[in-house]
C-alpha positions as CSV (number, residue, x, y, z in Angstrom):
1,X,7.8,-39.9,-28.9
2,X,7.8,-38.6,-32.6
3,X,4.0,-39.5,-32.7
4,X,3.7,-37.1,-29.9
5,X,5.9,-34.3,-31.5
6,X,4.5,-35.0,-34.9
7,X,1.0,-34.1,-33.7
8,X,2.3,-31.7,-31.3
9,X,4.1,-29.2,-34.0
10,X,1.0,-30.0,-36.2
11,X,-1.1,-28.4,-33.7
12,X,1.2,-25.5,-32.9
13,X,0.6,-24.7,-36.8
14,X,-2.7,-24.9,-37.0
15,X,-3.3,-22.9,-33.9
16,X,-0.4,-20.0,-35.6
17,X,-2.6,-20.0,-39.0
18,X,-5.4,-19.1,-36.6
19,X,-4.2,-16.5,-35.6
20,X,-2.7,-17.2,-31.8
21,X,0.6,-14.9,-31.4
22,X,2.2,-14.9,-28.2
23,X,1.9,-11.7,-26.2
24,X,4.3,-9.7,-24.6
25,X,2.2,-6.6,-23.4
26,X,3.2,-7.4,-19.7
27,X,6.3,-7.8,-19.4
28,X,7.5,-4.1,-18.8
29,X,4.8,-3.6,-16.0
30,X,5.2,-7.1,-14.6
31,X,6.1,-6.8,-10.7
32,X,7.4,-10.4,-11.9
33,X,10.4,-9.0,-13.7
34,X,12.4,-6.1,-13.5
35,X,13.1,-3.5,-16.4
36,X,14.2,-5.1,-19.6
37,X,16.6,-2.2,-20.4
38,X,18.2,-3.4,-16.9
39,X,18.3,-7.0,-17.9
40,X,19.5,-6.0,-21.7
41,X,22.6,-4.2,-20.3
42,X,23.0,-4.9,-16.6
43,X,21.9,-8.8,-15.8
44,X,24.4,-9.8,-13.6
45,X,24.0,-6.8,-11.4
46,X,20.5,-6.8,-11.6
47,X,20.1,-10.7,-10.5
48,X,22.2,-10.1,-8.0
49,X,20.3,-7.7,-6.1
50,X,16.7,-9.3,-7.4
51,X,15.0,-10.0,-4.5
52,X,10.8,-10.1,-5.1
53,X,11.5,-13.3,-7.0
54,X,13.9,-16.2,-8.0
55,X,16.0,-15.2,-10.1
56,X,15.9,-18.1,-13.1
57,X,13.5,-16.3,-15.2
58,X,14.8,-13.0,-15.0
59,X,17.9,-14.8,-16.1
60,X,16.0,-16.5,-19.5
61,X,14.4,-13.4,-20.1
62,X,17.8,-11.5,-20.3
63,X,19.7,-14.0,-22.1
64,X,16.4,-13.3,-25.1
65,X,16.7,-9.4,-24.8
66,X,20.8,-9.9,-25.6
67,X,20.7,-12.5,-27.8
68,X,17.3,-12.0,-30.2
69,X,17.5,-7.8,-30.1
70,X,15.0,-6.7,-31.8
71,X,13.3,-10.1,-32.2
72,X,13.2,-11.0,-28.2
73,X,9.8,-11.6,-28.3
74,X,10.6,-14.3,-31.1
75,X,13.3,-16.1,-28.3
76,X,10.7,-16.2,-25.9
77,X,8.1,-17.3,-27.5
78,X,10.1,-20.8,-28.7
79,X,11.9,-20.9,-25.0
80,X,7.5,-21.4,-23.7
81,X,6.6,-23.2,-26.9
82,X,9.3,-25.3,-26.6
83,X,8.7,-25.7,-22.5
84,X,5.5,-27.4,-23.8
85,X,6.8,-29.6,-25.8
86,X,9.3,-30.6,-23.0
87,X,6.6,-31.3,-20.6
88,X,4.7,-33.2,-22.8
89,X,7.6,-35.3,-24.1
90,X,8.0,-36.2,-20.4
91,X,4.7,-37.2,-20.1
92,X,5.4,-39.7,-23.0
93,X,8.0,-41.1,-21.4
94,X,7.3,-41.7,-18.2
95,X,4.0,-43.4,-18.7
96,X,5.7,-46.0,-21.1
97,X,8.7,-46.4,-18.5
98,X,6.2,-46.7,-16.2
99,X,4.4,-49.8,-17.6
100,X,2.0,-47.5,-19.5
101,X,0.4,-48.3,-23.1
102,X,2.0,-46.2,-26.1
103,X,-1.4,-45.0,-27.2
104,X,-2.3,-44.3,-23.8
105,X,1.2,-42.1,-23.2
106,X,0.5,-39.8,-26.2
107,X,-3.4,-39.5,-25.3
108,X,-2.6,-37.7,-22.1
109,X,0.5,-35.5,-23.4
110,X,-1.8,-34.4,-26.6
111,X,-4.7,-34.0,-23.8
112,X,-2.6,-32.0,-21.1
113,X,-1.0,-29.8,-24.4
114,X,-4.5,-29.0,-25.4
115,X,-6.2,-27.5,-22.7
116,X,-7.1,-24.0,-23.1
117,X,-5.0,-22.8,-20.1
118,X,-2.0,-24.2,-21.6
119,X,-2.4,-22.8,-25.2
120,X,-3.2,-19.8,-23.4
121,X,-0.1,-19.9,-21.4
122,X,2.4,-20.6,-23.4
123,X,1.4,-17.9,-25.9
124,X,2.5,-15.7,-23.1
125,X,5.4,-14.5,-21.5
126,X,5.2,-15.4,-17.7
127,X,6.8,-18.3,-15.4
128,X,3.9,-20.8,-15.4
129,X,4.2,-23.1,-18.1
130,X,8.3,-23.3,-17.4
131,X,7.6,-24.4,-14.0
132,X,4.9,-26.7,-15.2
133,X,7.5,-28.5,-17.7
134,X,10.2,-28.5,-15.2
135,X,7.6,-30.8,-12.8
136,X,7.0,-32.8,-15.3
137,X,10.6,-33.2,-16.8
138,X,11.6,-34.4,-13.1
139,X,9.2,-37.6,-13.4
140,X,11.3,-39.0,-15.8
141,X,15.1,-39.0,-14.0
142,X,12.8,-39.9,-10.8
143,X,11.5,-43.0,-12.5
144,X,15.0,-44.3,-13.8
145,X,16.0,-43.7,-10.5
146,X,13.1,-46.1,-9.0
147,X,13.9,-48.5,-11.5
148,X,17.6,-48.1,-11.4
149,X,19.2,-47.4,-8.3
150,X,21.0,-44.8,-10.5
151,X,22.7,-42.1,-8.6
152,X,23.0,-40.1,-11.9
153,X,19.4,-40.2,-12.4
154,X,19.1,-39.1,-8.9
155,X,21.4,-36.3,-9.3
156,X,19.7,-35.2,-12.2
157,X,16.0,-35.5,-10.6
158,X,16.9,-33.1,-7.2
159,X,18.7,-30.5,-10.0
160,X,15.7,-30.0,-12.0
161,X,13.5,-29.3,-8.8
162,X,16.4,-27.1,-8.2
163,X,15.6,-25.4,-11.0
164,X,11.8,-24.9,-9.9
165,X,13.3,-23.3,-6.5
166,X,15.6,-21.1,-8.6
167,X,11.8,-20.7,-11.0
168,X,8.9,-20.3,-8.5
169,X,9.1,-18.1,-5.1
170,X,6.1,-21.3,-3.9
171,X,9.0,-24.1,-4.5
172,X,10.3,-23.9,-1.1
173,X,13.2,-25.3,0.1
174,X,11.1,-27.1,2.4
175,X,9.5,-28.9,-0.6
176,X,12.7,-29.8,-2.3
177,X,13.8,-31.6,1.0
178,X,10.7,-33.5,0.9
179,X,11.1,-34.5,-2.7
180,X,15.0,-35.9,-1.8
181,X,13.6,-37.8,1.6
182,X,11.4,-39.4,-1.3
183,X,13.4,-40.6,-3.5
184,X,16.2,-41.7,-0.7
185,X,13.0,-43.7,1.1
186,X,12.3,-45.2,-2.1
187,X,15.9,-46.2,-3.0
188,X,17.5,-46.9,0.3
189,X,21.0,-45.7,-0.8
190,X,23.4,-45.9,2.2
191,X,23.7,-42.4,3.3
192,X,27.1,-41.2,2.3
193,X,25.8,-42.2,-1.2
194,X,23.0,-40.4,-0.8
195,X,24.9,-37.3,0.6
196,X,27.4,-37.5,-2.5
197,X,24.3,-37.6,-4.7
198,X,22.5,-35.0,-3.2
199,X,25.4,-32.5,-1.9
200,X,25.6,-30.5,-5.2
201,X,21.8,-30.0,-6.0
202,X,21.1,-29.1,-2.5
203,X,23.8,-26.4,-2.9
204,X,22.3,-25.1,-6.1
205,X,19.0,-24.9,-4.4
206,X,20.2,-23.0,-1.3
207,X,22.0,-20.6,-3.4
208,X,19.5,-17.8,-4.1
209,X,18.3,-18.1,-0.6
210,X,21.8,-17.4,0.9
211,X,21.8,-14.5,-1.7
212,X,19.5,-12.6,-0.5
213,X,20.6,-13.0,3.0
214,X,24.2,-11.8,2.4
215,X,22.6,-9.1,0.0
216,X,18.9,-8.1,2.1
217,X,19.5,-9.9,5.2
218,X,16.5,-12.3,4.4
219,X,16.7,-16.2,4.0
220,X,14.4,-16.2,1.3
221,X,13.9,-16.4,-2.2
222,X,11.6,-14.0,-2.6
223,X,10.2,-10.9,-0.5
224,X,6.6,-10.8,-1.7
225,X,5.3,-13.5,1.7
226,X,4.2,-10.2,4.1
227,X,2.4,-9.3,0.5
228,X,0.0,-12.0,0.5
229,X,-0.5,-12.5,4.0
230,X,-1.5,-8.6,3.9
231,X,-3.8,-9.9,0.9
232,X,-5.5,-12.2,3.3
233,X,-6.1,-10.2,6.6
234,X,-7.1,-6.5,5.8
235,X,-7.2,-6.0,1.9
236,X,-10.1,-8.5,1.7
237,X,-12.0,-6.5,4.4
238,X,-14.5,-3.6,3.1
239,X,-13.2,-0.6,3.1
240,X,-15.1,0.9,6.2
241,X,-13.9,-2.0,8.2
242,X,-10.6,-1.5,7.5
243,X,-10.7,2.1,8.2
244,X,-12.8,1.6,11.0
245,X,-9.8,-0.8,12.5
246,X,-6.9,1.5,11.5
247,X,-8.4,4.5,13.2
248,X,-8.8,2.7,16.0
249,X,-5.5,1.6,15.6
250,X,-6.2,-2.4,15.7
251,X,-4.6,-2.5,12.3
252,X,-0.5,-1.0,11.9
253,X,-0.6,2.1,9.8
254,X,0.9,-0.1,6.9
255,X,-2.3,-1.4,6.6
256,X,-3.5,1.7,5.0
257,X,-1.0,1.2,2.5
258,X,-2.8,0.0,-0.9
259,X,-2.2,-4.1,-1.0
260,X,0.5,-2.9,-4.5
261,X,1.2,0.7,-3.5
262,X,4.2,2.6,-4.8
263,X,8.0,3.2,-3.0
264,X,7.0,6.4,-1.8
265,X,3.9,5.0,0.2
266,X,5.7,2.4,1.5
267,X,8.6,4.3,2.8
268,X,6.1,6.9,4.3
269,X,5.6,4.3,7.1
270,X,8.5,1.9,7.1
271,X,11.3,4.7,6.0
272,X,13.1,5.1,2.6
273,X,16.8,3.2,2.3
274,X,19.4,5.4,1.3
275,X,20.5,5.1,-2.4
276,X,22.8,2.2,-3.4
277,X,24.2,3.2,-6.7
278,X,21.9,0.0,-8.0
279,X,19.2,1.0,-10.6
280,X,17.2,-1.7,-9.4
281,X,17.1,-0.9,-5.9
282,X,16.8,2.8,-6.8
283,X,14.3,3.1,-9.3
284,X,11.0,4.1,-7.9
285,X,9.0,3.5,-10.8
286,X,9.4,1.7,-14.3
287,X,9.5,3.5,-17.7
288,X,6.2,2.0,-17.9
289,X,5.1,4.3,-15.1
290,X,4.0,1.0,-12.9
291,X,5.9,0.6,-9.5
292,X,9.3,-0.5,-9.3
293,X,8.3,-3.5,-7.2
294,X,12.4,-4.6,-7.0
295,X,13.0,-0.6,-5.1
296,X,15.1,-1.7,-1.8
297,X,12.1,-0.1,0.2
298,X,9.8,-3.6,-0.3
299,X,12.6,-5.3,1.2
300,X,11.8,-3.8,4.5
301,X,7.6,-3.3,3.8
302,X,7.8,-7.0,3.0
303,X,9.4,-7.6,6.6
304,X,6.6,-5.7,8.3
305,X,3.5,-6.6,6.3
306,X,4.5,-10.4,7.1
307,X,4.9,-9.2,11.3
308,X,1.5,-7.5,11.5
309,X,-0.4,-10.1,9.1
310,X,1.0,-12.2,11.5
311,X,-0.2,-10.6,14.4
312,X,-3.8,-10.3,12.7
313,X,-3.9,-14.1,12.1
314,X,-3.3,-14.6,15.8
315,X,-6.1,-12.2,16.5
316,X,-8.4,-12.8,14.3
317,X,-8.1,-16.6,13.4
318,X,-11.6,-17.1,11.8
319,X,-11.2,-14.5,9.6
320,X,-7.8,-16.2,8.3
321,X,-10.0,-19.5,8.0
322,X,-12.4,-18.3,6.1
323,X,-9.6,-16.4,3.2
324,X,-7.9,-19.9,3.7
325,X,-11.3,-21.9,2.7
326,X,-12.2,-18.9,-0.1
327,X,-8.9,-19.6,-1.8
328,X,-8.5,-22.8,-1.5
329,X,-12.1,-22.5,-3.6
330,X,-9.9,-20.2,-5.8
331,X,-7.3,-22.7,-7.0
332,X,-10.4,-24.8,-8.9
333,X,-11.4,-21.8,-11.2
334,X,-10.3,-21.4,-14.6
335,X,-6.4,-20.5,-14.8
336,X,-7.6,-18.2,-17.8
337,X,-9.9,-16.1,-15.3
338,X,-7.1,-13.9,-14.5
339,X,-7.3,-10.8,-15.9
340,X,-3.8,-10.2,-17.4
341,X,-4.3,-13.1,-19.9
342,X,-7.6,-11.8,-21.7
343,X,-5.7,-11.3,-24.8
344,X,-4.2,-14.4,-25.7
345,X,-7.9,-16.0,-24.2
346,X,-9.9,-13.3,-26.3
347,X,-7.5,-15.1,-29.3
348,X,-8.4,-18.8,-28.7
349,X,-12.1,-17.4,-28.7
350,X,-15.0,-20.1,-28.4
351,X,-12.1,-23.2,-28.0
352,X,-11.3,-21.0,-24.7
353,X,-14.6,-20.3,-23.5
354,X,-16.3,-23.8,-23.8
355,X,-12.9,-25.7,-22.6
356,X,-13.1,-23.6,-19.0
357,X,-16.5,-24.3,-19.0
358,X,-16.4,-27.7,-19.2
359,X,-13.7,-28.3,-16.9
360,X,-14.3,-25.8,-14.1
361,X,-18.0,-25.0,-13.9
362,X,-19.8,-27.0,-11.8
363,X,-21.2,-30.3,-12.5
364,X,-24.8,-30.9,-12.5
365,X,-26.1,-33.2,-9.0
366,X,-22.3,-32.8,-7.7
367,X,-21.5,-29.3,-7.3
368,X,-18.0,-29.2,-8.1
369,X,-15.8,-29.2,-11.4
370,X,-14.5,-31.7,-13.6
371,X,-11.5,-30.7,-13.0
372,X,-11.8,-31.1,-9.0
373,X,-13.0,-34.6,-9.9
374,X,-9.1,-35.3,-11.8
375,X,-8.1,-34.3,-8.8
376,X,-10.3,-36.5,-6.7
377,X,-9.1,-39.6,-8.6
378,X,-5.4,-38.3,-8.5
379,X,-5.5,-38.3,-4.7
380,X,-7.1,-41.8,-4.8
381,X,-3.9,-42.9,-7.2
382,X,-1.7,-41.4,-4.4
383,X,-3.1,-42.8,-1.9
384,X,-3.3,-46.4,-3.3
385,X,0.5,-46.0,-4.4
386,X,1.5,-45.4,-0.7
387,X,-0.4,-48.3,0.5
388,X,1.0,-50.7,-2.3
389,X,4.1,-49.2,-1.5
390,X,4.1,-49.8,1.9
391,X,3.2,-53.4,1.6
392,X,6.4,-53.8,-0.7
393,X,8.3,-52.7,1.8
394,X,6.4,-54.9,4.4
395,X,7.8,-57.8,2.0
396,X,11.3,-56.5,1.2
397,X,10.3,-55.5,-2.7
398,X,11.3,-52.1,-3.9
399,X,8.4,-49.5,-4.9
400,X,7.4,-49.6,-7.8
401,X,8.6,-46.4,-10.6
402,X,5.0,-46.1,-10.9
403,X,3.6,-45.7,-7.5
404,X,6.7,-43.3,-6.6
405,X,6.4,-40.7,-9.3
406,X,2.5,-41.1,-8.5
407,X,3.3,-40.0,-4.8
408,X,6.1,-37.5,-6.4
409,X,3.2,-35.9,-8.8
410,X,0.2,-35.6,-6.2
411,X,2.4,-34.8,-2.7
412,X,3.8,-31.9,-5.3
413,X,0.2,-31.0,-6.3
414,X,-1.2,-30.6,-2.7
415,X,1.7,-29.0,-1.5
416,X,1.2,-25.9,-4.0
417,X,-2.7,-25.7,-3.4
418,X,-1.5,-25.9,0.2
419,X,0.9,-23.6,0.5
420,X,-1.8,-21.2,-2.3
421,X,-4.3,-21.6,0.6
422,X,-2.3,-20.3,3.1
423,X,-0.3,-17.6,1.8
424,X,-1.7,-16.1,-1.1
425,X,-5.4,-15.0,-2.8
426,X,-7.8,-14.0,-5.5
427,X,-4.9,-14.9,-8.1
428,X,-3.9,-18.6,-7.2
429,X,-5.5,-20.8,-10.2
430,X,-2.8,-19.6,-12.1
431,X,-0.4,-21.7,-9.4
432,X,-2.8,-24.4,-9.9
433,X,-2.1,-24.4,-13.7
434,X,1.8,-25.6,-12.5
435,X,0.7,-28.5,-11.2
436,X,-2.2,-29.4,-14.1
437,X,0.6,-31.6,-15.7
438,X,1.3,-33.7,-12.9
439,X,-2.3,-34.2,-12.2
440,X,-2.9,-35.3,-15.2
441,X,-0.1,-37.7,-15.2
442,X,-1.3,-39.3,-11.9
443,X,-4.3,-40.3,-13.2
444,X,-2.9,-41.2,-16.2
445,X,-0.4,-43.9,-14.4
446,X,-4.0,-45.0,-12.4
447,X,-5.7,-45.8,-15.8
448,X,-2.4,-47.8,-16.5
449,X,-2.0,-49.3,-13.7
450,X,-5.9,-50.9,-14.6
451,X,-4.7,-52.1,-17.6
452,X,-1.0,-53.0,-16.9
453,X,-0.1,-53.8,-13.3
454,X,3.1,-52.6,-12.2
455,X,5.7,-55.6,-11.8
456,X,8.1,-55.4,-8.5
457,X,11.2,-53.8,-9.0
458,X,14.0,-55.4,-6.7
459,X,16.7,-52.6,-6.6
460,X,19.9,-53.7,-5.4
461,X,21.2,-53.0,-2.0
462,X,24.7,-52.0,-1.1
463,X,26.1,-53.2,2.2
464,X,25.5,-50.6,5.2
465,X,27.3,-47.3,4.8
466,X,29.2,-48.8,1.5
467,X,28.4,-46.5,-1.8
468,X,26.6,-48.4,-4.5
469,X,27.9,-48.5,-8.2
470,X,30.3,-45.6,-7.7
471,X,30.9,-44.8,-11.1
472,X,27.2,-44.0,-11.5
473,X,27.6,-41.2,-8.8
474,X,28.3,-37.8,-9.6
C-alpha cells in the first residue's frame, strides 16, 4: 500500500509541475449540477427538490463552495484527486486479499491510475471518477465478506453501492438488488441475518427514490430517462425526416423540441407549472445563461418524452436496434472524445493522444480496440469464476473471494454498457470510464489466478433461520 501511494503522489507531482490544473469551466453550465450560488447558500432546499440527478454530488460540491470560499475549486480538486487514490488503494488490496502477488497488486493500481482518461478525469470536476472509486472501494468489504462470513463487511459492501445509487442516475436500484442477491448467494447467511444486514443500506438506497416521489410524483432518482430515449428515436434522425414525421404527425409535437431545449420550449407543449417559491424549480435559466435543466417543467417533459419514445420504439423497433448496436459501438471509444473535456486533454498533450490511440483505435487483422480485448478477457474471468463457483457449490465449498468480486466487477461492467445501450447515446464512453477500474481488476485477479490458484474458503454455516456471529451484525 505505501509503495502504491509513494508512487502514486510522485506522479500526481510530476504531472502538477507539468502543468495539469484541474478545470472547473463547467460547472456553472453543467445540466449535472444546479447553480453554485444555490448550493453555497440554499443546499438543503435545493437537494431536496433536485430531481435531474442523485443528489450525492450536488451534496460534495456544496459542502466545497461552503467550506473552501474562495478556494472551492482547491476542495474539489483533492475530493477527485484523492477519489483516485481511493480507487487505486482498493485495487491494492483486494488483489493481495485475493491471493494476488504484491508486485502484481501495485502494477495494475499504477496502470489503471495512469491512463489518460483518468488523469484527464480527475483533473476535472464531474461525477465519473467518484463513481469509479466508489466501484472499486466496494471489492474490498465484498472480499472480507467472501472470506469472512462478516456481516459488518457486508453492511459496509451494500452502503458503498448505496452510495453509487445516491452518485450515478445509471446505478439502479435494480442493480443494487442484484449486487445483495450476490453476496447473500455467495455467503448463505440464514435470511433474518441477511435482512438485519441488509435492512439499513437498502433504506439508504431507496431514499432519493422515495424523494422524488413524495416531492415530483416519480419513483426515480433522476428525471433525465424520457431524455435519452428521445436521443435515440427522433434526434438521431435527419432533420427532413424528422420534420417530415412531425408534420405528418407520426412524431408528438415534443418531438420538435430541440433534444436540450430551454423551460419555455418545453412548457409550450407540455404546459408551464405554476411557481413554487423554490429557485430551483423556478429559475428558467442559469446566470450562466445555459438552461435551468432542474426548472419543475422537465419534471413533466421528462414524463412525456419517455411515453412517446416509448411509443416510437414499439413502432419503429429496427430503428431502436440499430441506435442500440451504434452505442453500444459508442461505449469502446475514447472517454476523452467528449467534447467538454478538451481542456484538461489539450493539457496532457501527446501522453493523451498516443494513450487513446493505443487503447481504442482499432487493432491491425482484428478490428476492434485493445481495450475491447480487456474486456474480452474480463468476460472470460467472469465466466470461468461462475463455473468454478458453481462446482464449489456442487461440492459444498464456499466461493472463492476471488471468483466473487470477479463476477461482482464484470456483472457491474455489463450492466452499465447495458443499460448505456439502451437508454442513452453519442456520450456513453464516459459511463464506460466508471467501470475501467473494475475491468481492470478482473483481469488482474485472472493473471493471478495463473500464477496463484485461489484456495477454497469453507465459511461457516449457522443453523437454519439462526443469525451467525451476532456481534458482527450491525
Amino acid at each position: 500500500m505505501a509503495v502504491f501511494l509513494g508512487l502514486f503522489t510522485l506522479s500526481r507531482c510530476l504531472f502538477a509541475a507539468l502543468g495539469i490544473t484541474f478545470c472547473t469551466e463547467h460547472v456553472a453550465a453543467f445540466m449535472h449540477f444546479p447553480e453554485p450560488d444555490l448550493l453555497r447558500d440554499r443546499l438543503v432546499e435545493t437537494l431536496w427538490h433536485l430531481h435531474g440527478q442523485p443528489p450525492l454530488p450536488s451534496l460534495v460540491l456544496g459542502v466545497c463552495l461552503q467550506l473552501g470560499g474562495d478556494r472551492w475549486a482547491d476542495v474539489l480538486a483533492a475530493v477527485l484527486h484523492g477519489a483516485v487514490a481511493l480507487g487505486g488503494a482498493s485495487m491494492v488490496v483486494v488483489v493481495i486479499r485475493c491471493g494476488g502477488a504484491r508486485w502484481l497488486a501495485v502494477a495494475l493500481a499504477m496502470l489503471w491510475s495512469l491512463l489518460p482518461a483518468v488523469l484527464v478525469y480527475e483533473h476535472y470536476a464531474f461525477t465519473t471518477m467518484p463513481v469509479a472509486a466508489l466501484l472499486l472501494l466496494a471489492c474490498v468489504p465484498l472480499a472480507n465478506t467472501v472470506s469472512t462470513g462478516s456481516g459488518r463487511a457486508g453492511f459496509t459492501f451494500l452502503l458503498v453501492l448505496a452510495a453509487v445509487v445516491w452518485t450515478r442516475n445509471v446505478f439502479h436500484l435494480v442493480w443494487w438488488l442484484a449486487a445483495a442477491l450476490l453476496v447473500w448467494r455467495a455467503v448463505r447467511w440464514p435470511w433474518r441475518q441477511a435482512l438485519r444486514v441488509a435492512a439499513l443500506p437498502l433504506l439508504v438506497t431507496v431514499l432519493p427514490f422515495a424523494k422524488n416521489a413524495i416531492v415530483h410524483g416519480t419513483f426515480a432518482s433522476s428525471t433525465w430517462m424520457g431524455f435519452g430515449l428521445a436521443r435515440k428515436m427522433w434526434h438521431a434522425l435527419p432533420p427532413e425526416e424528422r420534420a417530415q414525421r412531425l408534420q405528418t404527425g407520426e412524431l408528438p409535437p415534443i418531438a420538435a423540441v430541440p433534444v436540450f431545449g430551454g423551460a419555455a420550449e418545453f412548457a409550450a407543449v407540455v404546459g408551464m407549472p405554476e411557481a413554487t417559491g423554490v429557485p430551483l424549480l423556478d429559475r428558467p435559466t442559469k446566470a450562466t445563461g445555459h438552461p435551468n435543466y432542474h426548472h419543475a417543467v422537465y419534471v413533466r417533459a421528462n414524463a412525456a418524452l419517455r411515453a412517446a419514445a416509448l411509443r416510437q420504439v414499439l413502432a419503429h423497433p429496427d430503428e431502436y436496434c440499430a441506435s442500440v448496436a451504434a452505442t453500444f459501438a459508442q461505449c469502446w471509444f475514447a472517454a476523452n472524445s467528449w467534447g467538454p473535456v478538451a481542456t484538461p486533454r489539450a493539457q496532457l498533450g501527446a501522453y493523451a493522444i498516443v494513450g487513446d490511440f493505443l487503447l481504442h483505435a482499432p487493432l491491425p487483422f482484428v478490428g476492434v480496440s485493445a481495450w475491447s480485448v480487456l474486456a474480452a478477457f474480463a468476460a472470460v474471468a467472469a465466466g470461468l469464476a461462475a463455473w468454478r463457483s458453481w462446482r464449489r457449490r456442487q461440492q459444498g465449498t464456499a466461493p472463492s473471494p476471488r471468483d466473487v468480486v470477479t463476477l461482482f466487477a464484470v456483472g457491474t461492467a455489463i450492466y452499465v454498457v447495458v443499460v448505456a445501450a439502451l437508454l442513452d447515446t453519442n456520450e456513453v464512453m464516459r459511463l464506460r470510464l466508471k467501470i475501467d477500474g473494475l475491468l481492470v481488476l478482473a483481469v488482474g485477479l485472472l493473471a493471478g489466478a495463473a500464477v496463484t490458484p485461489p484456495q477454497h474458503h469453507e465459511v461457516p454455516r449457522a443453523s437454519p433461520g439462526v443469525a451467525k456471529r451476532t456481534d458482527d451484525i450491525p
